[in-house]
Backbone bond lengths (Angstrom), bond angles and torsions (degrees), N, CA, C in turn:
res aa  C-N    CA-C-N  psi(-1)  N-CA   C-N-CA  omega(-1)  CA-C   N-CA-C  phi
1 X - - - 1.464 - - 1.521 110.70 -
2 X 0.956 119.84 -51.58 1.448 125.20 -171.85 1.296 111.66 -90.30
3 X 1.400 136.02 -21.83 1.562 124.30 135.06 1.437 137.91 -87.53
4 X 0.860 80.83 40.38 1.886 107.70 168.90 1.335 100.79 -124.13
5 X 1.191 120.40 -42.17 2.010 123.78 -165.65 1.943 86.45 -76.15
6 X 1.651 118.57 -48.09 1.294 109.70 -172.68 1.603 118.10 -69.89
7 X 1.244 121.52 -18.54 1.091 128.83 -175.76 1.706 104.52 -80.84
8 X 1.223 119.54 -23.54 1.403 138.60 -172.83 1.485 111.60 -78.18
9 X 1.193 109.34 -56.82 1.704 132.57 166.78 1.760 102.28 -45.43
10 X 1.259 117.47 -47.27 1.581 121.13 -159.22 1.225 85.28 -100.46
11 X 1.491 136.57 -47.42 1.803 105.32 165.72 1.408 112.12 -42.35
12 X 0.821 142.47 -63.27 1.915 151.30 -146.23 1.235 78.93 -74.99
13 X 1.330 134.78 -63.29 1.776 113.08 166.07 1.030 132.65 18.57
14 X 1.409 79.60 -111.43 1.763 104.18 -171.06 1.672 108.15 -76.25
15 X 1.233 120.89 -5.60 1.372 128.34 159.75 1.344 120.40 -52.24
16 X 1.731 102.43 -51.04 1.733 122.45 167.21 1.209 105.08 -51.44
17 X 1.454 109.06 -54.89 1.748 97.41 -156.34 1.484 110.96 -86.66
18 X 1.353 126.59 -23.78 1.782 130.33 159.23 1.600 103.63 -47.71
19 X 1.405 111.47 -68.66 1.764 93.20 171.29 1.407 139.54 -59.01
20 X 1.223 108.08 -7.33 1.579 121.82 172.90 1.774 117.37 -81.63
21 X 1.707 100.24 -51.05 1.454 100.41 156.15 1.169 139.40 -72.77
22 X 1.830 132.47 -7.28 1.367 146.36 154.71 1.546 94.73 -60.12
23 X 1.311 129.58 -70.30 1.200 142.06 175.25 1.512 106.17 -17.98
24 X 1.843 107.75 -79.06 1.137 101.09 -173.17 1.145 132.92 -73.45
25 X 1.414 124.19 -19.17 1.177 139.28 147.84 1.788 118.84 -30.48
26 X 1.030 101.88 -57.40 1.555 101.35 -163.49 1.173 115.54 -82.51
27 X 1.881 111.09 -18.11 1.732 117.61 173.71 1.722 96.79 -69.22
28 X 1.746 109.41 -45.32 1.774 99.91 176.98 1.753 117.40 -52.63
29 X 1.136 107.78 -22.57 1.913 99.89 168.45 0.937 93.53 -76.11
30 X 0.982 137.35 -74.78 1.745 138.31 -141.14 1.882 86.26 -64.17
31 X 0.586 157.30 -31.57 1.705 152.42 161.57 1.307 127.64 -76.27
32 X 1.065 105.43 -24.87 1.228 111.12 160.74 1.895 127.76 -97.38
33 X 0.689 90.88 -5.30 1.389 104.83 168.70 1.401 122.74 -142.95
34 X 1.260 124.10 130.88 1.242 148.76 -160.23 1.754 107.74 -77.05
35 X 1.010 100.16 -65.64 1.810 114.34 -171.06 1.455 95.68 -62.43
36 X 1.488 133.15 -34.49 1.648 118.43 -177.07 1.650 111.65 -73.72
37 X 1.657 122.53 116.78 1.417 129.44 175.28 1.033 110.95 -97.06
38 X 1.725 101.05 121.00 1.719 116.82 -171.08 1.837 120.03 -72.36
């Protein structure tokens, strides 16, 4: 039970932080380049 709930927690993780770096990633194109409309 409780390494299943921890394994669950550290999915939602790195779930957070993959969408945070797509995120920040894609605002650095859109700033760095002119011709891409956000």
């Amino acid at each position: 039970m409780f390494g299943s709930q921890l394994g669950f927690m550290y999915f939602k993780l790195c779930l957070q932080i993959g969408l945070f770096k797509l995120v920040l990633s894609s605002n650095l194109a859109c700033y760095g380049f002119i011709n891409i409309k956000c």
